[in-house]
C-alpha positions as CSV (number, residue, x, y, z in Angstrom):
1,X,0.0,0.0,0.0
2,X,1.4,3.5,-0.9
3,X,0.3,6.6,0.8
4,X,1.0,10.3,-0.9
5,X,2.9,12.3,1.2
6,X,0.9,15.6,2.8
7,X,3.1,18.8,2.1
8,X,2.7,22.0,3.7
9,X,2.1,23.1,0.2
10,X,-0.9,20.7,0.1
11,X,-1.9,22.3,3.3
12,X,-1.9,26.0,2.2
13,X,-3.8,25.0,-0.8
14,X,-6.8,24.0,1.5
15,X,-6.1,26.7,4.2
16,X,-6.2,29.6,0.7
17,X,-9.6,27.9,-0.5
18,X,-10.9,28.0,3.3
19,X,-10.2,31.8,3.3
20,X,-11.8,32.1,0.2
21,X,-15.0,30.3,0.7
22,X,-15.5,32.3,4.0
23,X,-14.3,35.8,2.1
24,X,-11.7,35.6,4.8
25,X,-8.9,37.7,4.6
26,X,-5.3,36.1,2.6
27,X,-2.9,37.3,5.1
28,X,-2.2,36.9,8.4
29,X,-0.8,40.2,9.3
30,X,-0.6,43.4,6.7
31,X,0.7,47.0,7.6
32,X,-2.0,49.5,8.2
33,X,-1.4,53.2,7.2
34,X,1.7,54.1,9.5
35,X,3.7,51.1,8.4
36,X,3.1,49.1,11.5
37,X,1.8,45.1,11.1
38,X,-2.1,44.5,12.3
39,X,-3.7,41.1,12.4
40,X,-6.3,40.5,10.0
41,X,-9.5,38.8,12.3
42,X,-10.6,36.2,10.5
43,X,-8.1,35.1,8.4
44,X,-7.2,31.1,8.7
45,X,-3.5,30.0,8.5
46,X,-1.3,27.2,9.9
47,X,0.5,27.2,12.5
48,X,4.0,24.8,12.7
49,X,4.9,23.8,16.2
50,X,6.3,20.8,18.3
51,X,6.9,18.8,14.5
52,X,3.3,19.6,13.6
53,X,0.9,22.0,12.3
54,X,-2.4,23.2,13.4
55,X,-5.3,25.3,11.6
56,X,-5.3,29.0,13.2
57,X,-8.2,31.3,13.0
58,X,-6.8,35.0,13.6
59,X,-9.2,35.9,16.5
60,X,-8.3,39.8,17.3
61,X,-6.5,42.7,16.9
62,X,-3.9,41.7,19.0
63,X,-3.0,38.5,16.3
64,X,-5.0,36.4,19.2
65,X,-6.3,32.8,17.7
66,X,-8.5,30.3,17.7
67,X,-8.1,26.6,16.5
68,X,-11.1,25.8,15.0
69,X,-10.8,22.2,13.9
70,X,-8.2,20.8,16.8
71,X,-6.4,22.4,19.5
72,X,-3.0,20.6,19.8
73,X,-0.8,20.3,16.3
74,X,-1.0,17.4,15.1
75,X,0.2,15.5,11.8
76,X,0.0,16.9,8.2
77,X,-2.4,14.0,7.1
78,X,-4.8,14.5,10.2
79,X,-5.1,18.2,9.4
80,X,-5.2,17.5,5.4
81,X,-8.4,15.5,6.5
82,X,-10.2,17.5,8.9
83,X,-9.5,20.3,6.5
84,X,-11.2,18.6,3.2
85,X,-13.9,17.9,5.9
86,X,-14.6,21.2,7.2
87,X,-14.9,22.6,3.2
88,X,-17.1,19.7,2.8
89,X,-18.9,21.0,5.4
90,X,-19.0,24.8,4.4
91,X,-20.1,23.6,0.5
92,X,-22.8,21.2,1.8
93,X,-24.4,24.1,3.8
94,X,-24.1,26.3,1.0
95,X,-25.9,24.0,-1.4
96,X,-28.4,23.6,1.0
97,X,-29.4,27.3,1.0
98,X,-29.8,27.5,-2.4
């Protein structure tokens, strides 16, 4: 049995099509008028840590997050699945309104 290998590349793909579906914001941080770096709230992005990654959700001003799918990082294939999951999720519910 072969398995593909989950990049972060693969990751980001998911993470820039979960920002999209929710008009969510591309970038983490981008500088406001004087120069100086301001967290975009709402804005998804991973987060590398402890050899794994985790799905952030920028939460405030401040750059506070929340982990909306798991709260520890875990592995690049456990994320790659919860995150195919969650658009599931979001595309079902949008069908549904239709």
């Amino acid at each position: 049995m072969t398995t593909t290998r989950i990049t972060d590349r693969d990751l980001q793909s998911l993470v820039d099509r979960l920002n999209t579906m929710t008009d969510s914001p591309a970038e983490s941080w981008k500088p406001d008028a004087s120069g100086r770096n301001r967290a975009q709230i709402g804005n998804f992005h991973l987060s590398f840590a402890y050899g794994g990654v985790c799905l952030h959700r920028m939460s405030n001003e401040s750059g506070g997050v929340s982990t909306p799918l798991v709260s520890y990082h875990t592995t690049r294939r456990e994320l790659w699945q919860r995150l195919h999951s969650f658009i599931d999720g979001l595309e079902f519910a949008k069908r549904a309104q239709s």
